[in-house]
N, C-alpha and C positions, 0 to 999 in steps of 0.2 A: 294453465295450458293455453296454449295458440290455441284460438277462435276456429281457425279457416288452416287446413293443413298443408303446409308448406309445399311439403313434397307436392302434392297433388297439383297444386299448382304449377311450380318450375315444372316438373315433367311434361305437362301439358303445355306449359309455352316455351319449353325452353325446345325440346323434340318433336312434338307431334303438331305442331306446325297450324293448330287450329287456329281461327283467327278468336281474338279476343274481344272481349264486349266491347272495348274500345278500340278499335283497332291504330288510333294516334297514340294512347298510353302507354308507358313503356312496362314491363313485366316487372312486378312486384317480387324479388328475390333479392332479400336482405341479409346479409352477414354484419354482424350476428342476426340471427333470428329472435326480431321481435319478441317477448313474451305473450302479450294479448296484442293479438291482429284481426281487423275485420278490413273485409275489403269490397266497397261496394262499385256500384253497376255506373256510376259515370265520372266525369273528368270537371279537372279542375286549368283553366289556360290560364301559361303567364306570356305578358304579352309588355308591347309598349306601354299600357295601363295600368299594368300593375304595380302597385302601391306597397312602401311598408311600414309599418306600425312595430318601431322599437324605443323600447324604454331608453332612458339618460342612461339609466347603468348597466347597460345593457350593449352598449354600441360598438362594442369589440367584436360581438358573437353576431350582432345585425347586420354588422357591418361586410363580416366574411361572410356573411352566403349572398347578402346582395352584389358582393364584388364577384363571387361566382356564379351569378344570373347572368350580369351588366358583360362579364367576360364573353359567356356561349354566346349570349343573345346580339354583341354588340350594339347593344342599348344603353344612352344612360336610362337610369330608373329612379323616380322619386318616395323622399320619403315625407310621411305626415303622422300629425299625431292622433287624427281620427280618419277612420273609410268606412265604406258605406256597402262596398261590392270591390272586386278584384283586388283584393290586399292579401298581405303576410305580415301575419302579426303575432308578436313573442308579449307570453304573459307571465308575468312573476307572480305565483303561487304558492302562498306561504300554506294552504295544505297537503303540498307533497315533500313529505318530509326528509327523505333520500335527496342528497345534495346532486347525484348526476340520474337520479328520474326524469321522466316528463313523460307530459301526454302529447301526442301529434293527431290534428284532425284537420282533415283534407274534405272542402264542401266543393259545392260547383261555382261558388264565387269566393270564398277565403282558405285559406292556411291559419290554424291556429297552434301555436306554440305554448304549452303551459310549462314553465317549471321553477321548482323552488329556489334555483341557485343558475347563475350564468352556465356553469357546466353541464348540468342537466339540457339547457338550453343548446347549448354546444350538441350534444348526442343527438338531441330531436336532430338538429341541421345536418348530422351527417348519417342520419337514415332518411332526409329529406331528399339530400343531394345523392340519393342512389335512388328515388324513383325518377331521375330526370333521364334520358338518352344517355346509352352504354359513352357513344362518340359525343357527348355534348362538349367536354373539354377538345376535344380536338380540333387544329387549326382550320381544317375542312368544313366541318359546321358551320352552315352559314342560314340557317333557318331563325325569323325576327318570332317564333312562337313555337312553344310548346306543350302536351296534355303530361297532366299529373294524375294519375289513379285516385279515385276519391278511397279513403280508408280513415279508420281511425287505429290508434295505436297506445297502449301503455306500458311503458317498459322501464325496468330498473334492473342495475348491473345485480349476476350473484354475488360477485366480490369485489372487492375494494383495491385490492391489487391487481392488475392486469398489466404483466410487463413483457417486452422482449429484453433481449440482451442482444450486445456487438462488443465481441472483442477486434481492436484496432491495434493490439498490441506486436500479433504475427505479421497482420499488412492495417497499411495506413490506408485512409480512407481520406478526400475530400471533404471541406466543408460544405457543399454542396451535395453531396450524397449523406451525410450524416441528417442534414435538413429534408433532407426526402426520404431518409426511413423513418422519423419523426413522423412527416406529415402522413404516411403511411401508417403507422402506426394509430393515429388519430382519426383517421376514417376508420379506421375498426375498433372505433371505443376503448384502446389499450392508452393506461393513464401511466405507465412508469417506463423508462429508457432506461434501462441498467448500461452502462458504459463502463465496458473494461479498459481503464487506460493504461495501465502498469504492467508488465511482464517481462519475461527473460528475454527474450527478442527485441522488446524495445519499450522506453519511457515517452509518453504520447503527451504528457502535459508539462506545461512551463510551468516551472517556480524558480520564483525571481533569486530566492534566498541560495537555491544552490544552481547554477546556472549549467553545471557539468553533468546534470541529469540528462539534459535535453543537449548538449553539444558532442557529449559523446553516448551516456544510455540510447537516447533517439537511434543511434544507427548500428546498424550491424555490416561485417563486412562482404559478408555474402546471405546467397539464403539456399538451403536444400533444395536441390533437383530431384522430383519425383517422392512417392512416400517412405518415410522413417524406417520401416519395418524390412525397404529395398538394400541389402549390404551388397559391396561398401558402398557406403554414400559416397555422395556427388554432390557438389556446387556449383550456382554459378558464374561464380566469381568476382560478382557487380556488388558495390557498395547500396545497401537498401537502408531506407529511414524515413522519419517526418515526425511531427509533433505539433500539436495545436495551441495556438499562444492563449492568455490567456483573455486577450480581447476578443479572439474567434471562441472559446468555449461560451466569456458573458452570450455573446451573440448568438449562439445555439440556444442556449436554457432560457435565454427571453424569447424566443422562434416557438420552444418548446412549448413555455408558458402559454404563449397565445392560442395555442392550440390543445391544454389543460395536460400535457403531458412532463411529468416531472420526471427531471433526470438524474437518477444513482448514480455517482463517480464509484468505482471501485478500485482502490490502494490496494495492491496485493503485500499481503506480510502474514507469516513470518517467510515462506516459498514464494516463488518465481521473482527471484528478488534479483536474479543476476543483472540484468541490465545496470539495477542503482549501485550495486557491488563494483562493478566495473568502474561505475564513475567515482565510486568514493570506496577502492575496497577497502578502508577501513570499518565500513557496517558490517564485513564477513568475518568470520572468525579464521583467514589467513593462513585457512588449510591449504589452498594452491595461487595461483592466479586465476584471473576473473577476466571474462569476456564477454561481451552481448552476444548473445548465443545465436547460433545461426541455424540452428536443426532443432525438429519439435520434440518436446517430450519434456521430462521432469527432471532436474539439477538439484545436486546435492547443496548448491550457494544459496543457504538460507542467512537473514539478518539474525549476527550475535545480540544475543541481547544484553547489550554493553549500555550502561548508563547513558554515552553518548549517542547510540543509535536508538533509545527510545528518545534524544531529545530532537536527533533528527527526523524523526517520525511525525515528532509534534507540532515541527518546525512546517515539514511539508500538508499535513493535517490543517494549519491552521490556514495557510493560504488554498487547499482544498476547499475550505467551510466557507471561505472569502468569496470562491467562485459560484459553488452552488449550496444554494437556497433551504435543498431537500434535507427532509427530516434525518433522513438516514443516509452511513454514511459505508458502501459494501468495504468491510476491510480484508477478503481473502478467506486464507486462513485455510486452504487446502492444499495436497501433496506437496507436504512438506518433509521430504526426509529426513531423517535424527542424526545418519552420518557424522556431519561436522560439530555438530551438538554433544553428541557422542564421544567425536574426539578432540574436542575443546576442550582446553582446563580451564579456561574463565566458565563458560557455560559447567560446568562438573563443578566447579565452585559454586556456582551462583544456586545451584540444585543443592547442595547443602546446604547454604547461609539458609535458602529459604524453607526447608525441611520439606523439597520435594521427591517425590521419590522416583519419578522417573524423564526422559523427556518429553513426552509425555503432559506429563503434569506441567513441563516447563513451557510448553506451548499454553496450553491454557491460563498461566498464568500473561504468557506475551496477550493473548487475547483480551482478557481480561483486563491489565491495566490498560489497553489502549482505549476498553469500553471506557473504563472512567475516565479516560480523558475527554474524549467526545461526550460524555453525558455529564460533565462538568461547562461542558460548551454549551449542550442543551440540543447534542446530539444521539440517536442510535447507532448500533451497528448492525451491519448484516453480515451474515457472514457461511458460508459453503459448511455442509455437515460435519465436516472433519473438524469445527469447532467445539462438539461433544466431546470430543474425546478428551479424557484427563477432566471434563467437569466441564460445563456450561455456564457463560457469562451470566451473569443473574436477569439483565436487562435485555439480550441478546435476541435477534430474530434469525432464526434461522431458514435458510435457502435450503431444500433436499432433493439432491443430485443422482447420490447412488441408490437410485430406487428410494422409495417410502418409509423405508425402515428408519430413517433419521427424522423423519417428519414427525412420525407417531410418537417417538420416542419423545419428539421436543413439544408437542402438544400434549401428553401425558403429563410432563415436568410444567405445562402451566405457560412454556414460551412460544411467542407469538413464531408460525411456519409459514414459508412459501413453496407451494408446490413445486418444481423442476426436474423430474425424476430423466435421467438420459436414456429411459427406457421409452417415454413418449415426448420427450422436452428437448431434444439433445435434434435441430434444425444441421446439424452437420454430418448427421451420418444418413449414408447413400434411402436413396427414396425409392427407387425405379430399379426393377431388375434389368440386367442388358448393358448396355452399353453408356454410360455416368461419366462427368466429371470426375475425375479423382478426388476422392471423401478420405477422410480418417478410418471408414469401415461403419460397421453397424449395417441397419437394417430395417428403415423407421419411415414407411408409404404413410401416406395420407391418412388414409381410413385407421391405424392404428393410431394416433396424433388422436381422433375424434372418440377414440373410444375408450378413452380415458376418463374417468369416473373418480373427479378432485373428493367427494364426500367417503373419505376412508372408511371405510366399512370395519375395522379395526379400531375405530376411535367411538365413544362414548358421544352423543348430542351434543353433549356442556363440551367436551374434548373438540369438535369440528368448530368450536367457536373461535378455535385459536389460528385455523389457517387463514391467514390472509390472504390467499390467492393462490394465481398462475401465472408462470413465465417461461418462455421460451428462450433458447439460448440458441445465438449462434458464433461458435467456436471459429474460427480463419486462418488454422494451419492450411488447408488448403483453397482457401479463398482469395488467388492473390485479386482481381478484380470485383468492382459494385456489384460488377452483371451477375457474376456468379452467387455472390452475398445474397441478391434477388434470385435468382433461379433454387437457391437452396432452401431458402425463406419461405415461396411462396408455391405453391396453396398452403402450405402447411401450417402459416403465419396464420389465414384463416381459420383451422381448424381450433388453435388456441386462441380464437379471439371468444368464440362460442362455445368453447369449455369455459370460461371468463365471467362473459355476460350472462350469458341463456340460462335459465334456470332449469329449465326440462329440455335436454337434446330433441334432433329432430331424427327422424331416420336417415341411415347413411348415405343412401338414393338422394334422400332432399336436401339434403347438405354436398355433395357432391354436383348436381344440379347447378345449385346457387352459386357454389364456388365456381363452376364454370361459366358463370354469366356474370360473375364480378370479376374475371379473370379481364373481359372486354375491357370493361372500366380501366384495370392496371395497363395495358398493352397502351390504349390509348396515352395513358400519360409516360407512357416509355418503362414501363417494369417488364424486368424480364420473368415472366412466368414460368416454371417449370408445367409442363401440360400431363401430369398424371392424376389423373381424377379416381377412373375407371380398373383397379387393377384387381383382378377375377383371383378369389381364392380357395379353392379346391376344396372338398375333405374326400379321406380313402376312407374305406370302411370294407369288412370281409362279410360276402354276403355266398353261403352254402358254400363254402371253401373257396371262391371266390373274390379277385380283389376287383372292387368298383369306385370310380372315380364321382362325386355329384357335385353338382352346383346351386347356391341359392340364388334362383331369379327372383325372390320376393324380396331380397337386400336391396335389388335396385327395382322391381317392378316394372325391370324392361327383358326384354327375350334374351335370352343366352343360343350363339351359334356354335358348332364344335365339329371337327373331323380327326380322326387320327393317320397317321400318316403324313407325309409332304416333307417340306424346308420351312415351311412358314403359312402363316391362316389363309384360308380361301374361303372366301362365300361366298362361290359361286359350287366350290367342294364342300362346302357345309351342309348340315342340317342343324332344324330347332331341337333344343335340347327340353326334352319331356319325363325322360329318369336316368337312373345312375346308368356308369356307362362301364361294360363288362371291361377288366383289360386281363386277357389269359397271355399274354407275350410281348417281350419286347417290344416298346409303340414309344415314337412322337404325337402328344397330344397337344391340340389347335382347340384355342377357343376366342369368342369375345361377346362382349355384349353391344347389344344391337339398338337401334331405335326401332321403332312398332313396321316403318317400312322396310327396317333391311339393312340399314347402314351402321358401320362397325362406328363403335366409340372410344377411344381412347387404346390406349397400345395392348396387344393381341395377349393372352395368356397364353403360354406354351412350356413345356416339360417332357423330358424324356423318362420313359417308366420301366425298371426295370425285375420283374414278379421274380423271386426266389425262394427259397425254399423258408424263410424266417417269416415272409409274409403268412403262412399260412397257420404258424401256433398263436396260442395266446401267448403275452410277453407279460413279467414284470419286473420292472426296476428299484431297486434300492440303491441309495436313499432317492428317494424322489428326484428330479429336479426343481431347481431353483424355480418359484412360478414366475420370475420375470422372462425365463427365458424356455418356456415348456405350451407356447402355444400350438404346437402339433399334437401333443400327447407323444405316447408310445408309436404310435402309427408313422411320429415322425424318423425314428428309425427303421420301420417295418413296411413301409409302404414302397419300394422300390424306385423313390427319387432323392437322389443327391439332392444336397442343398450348396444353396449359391455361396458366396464368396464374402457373402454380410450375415455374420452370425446370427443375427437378430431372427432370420427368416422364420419360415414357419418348421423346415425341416432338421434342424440345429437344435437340440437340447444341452442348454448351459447348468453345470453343477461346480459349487465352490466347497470344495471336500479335503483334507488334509490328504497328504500320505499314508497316512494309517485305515483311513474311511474308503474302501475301494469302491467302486461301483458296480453293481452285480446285474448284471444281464441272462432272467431264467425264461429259455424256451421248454415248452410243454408239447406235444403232439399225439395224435391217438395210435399214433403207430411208426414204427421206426423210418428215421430218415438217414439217408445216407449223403456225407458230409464231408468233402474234400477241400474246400478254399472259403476264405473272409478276407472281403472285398470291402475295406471303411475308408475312412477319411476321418484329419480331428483337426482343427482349426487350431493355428499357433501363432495368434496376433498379440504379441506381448506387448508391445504397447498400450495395450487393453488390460494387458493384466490374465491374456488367456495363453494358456502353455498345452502342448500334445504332452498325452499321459508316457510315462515311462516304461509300460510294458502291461500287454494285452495277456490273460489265460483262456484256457478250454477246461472245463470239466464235465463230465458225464453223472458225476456225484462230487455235491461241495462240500463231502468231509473227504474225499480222496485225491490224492495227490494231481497236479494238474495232468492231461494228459496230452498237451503242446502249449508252449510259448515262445512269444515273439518281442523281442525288446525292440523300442523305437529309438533309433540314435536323435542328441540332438541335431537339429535343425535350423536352416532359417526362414524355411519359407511360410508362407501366410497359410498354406494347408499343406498338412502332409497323409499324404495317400500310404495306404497300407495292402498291400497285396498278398496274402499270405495263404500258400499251398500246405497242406499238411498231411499225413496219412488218415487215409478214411476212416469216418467216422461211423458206425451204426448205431443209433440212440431215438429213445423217445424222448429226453431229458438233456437239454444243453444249458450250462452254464458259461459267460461271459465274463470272466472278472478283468475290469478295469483299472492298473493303479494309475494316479495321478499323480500330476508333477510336486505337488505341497506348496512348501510357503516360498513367494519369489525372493531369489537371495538379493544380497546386498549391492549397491550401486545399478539398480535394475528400476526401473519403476512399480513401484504399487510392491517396495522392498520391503517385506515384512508380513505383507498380507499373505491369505490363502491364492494361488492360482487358481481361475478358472479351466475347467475343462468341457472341453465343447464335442459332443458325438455327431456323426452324420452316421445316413442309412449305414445298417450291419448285412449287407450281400452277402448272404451262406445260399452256396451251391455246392 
């Protein structure tokens, strides 16, 4: 456990404006959070005199933080191999036996740095270089001295994996912003760069052996206007491309290197394979023509698996392994349709010679021999959970995407997992309710990111020994620019550095704090921040027939203000919120949280409420929903607010239920209600894999024939509203049945699977 409580700290320096025992030092709020932290009562100056004390083998890791002193300070600075008073000195300590541990202890005349390996030593320097000035990298700084907070420190990562991801596949990216999400990544302790270079929209890396990868895969000829889900599409008619030779990638993974961050290439196969089909469709199995694809989603052009196209696999494979260094090597291996598979007679052939029984099985064995090729190199693979399926590579690490349930599964079986569930990992889907960039959809704020809990509570002790970690992903269908890559990344990049590191979280208050004051830090070096820290989240609750609204001020242990009524917050129309808050009628509700004098922080919570007659029974549902996507409870369709436009929300209940499995919705009452209209809404982002159910029932008794129904035509829009008048009802007893759409058909994405079905508030008046 932290020595000294984080929170307690940042709030008090970050808000309440107290002056600090030092008032030159600068505030101690670290991401990640420290594990043991003490922080004492004076300072440490570096100045023109200060000295450093680094080892020979050492002088990589010496090297960068004094060149980041010598930088703010505009100072040269010397170095020696003993001092006496004002130095910084790094020690190799062969008893800390964690290769990125160390100790950091800050006196009123030295810095000392303990750790057993150069990267440990790395970590100290980049929790060193955030107790210096928010603006010390800034070209403005022009002060020759600065105070360092005396503390001491001991800390070692939870886990050994700590990655993000960047797909460059949908938009191309700079060498220069690739080197600056690196170096970004490396100030928050994350040691792995998953890089997606391969996809349907475009081939990002050179291989010399087939040169048509990169001359025509690299480009496409337009790219979609607006989101997939919008018909008919639009383009915009501009030739889009790029690809990274292979002297710029050496030159990243050595940039990387220096900064202990290792980078994952990821080969997509046996799916999202169109781009290299185009260049050679002879890897496809010659179902249609082939195109670098210009619009997002998932293609039936998967690689045949033709003797020749495993040998071009291995061909490109082997000048991959040339490039980078890393142990592992991601090969795909997700949404993959069977379509062409299906209608292959070479593949239908090759499923018999090999006595497979389905395609199924025929992917896993694509998977499978590709392992041994690479673990005949003296490589791994990684690879997205949809490599379970039909059987798991023996050697195999799996990534787990859709939610945990592939994780558990793959640490049950003994193989090594890394966390990525798109339920808290998924950096692409919208953050901030309001007004957003255009996302893929979802529904995934800060504060959910941090409260994510890697130690599965489903897994056995011995079983949690197999995940190796955590990783963020971020997807760039809709990321044509850096800026926005950064704006979607961040804070949230923070939140996964200290599910990573930290061994014990901190409360959400003091982690939101700190991510606000290391926010300074990024703006200065030119990140573009997304600014949602602060986003207030409700619970309804029925109190003596009554619906009341509450808030938790001890989440942040700052004041919560609120008014109902208006267009938008006022705190000069506010008051402090002290208990739950009655709502008997149609209201706009206004809230925010406050500093201790009054000022609002971060963007306003608000919601329109609308009390009905279903608010008032008790509800229950069968089958449950899904618990990735049931964090409202029942409340969340009984509480009288719609939900947003990002399923994910709090008021959105996601169920994955066939055709046959309806979803039953029973109202109870102590006395009869009378019941003329159902006022819903069901999200239909197929993209997603989420479909509007196929028709809604009434029943007063669920052994009796319905006594109104309403079919929902299909649709295309991303929600479809339901309005529906019907003759009155008198009942103390309502039943709701729900069918759902079943399994998505064919040439569809996520073809084969169950459809999602998604409810919003049930308005019965």
């Amino acid at each position: 456990m932290k020595t000294i409580s984080l929170f307690n700290l940042a709030i008090i320096l970050c808000f309440l404006g107290c002056t600090p025992t030092i008032p030159s030092a600068e505030k101690v709020a670290i991401i990640p959070a420290p594990n043991h932290l003490k922080i004492e009562s004076k300072e440490f100056v570096i100045d023109e005199n200060t000295v450093f004390v680094i080892p020979p083998s050492w002088q990589q890791v010496g090297n960068y933080l004094q060149h980041f002193v010598e930088k703010g300070l505009q100072l040269p600075l010397r170095q020696l191999k003993n001092a006496q008073t004002n130095f910084i000195q790094f020690h190799l300590d062969s008893q800390i036996k964690n290769k990125e541990a160390y100790r950091l202890s800050i006196a009123t005349n030295s810095i000392h740095i303990h750790a057993g390996s150069e990267a440990g030593a790395f970590y100290a320097v980049q929790t060193l270089m955030q107790l210096f000035p928010t603006h010390f990298e800034s070209p403005e700084f022009n002060k020759k001295q600065i105070a360092i907070q005396c503390l001491s420190i001991e800390d070692a990562p939870a886990y050994a994996y700590r990655g993000m991801h960047l797909d460059v596949g949908r938009h191309f990216y700079s060498v220069e912003f690739i080197k600056k999400y690196i170096d970004m990544l490396s100030r928050l302790k994350l040691n792995r760069f998953h890089w997606h270079l391969t996809e349907d929209q475009g081939w990002r890396i050179e291989i010399k052996k087939y040169p048509k990868l990169t001359s025509v895969g690299a480009f496409r000829k337009e790219t979609l206007i607006g989101h997939a889900r919008n018909k008919p599409h639009q383009f915009d008619g501009k030739p889009y491309g790029g690809f990274y030779t292979q002297d710029q990638i050496k030159e990243i993974v050595a940039y990387a290197k220096q900064r202990f961050v290792t980078v994952i290439p990821e080969i997509e196969l046996p799916g999202h394979s169109s781009a290299a089909i185009a260049a050679y469709p002879e890897l496809g199995c010659g179902i249609r023509p082939v195109e670098v694809a210009t619009k997002w989603g998932i293609f039936d052009d998967i690689y045949c698996p033709k003797e020749s196209t495993f040998a071009f696999l291995e061909d490109v494979l082997d000048e991959v392994m040339m490039l980078f260094p890393s142990e592992y090597i991601h090969i795909g291996g997700d949404e993959a349709p069977k379509a062409n598979w299906n209608a292959c007679s070479n593949c239908q052939k090759r499923i018999q010679q090999l006595g497979l029984k389905d395609s199924h099985e025929l992917q896993s064995y694509f998977i499978k021999r590709i392992e041994m090729y690479l673990n005949r190199k003296g490589r791994q693979i990684i690879g997205w959970d949809e490599i379970l399926e039909g059987g798991l590579a023996p050697n195999a690490t799996v990534m787990s995407w859709r939610g945990v349930k592939g994780a558990i599964a793959t640490a049950q079986q003994g193989n090594p997992v890394i966390l990525t569930p798109n339920s808290h990992c998924y950096f692409d889907y919208y953050q901030a309710e309001g007004d957003q960039p255009l996302a893929i959809g979802g529904y995934l704020p800060l504060e959910k990111v941090y409260s994510f809990n890697p130690q599965l509570e489903a897994l056995t002790a011995e079983e949690r020994k197999h995940i190796m970690g955590i990783q963020g992903n971020v997807w760039t269908e809709y990321m044509p620019t850096s800026q926005q890559v950064e704006y979607m990344a961040f804070p949230r990049i923070m939140a996964l550095s200290e599910l990573a590191w930290t061994s014990q979280k901190d409360h959400y208050g003091a982690f939101a704090s700190r991510a606000m004051h290391y926010s300074k830090r990024l703006k200065t070096l030119n990140v573009n921040v997304a600014p949602h820290y602060f986003n207030l989240q409700p619970k309804y609750q029925m109190n003596h027939g009554k619906l009341h609204v509450t808030f938790d001020p001890t989440k942040y242990n700052l004041p919560i203000h609120y008014h109902t009524g208006g267009n938008a917050f006022s705190l000069q129309q506010s008051k402090a919120y002290t208990q739950a808050i009655p709502i008997d009628k149609t209201t706009s509700l206004f809230a925010s949280i406050c500093t201790t004098d009054g000022k609002p922080i971060g963007k306003p919570f608000q919601t329109k409420i609308y009390p009905h007659i279903g608010i008032s029974g008790p509800l229950t549902i069968n089958p449950a929903p899904s618990k990735k996507y049931d964090s409202g409870g029942t409340m969340a369709i009984q509480n009288g607010v719609l939900g947003s436009k990002r399923y994910g929300d709090n008021e959105w209940l996601g169920f994955a239920t066939n055709a046959k499995e309806t979803i039953w919705l029973e109202y109870q009452w102590d006395r009869n209600k009378s019941i003329k209209s159902l006022r819903t809404r069901f999200h239909n982002a197929k993209a997603h894999w989420i479909y509007a159910p196929t028709q809604i029932k009434l029943y007063t008794n669920k052994k009796d024939k319905a006594i109104a129904s309403y079919t929902i035509a299909p649709n295309t829009e991303q929600i479809i509203e339901v309005l529906w008048s019907f003759e009155e009802i008198q009942t103390k007893h309502l039943y709701i049945e729900v069918i759902p759409f079943g399994t998505i058909p064919a040439a569809k994405q996520g073809a084969g699977h169950l459809a999602w079905t998604f409810l919003d508030e049930m308005i019965l008046e």
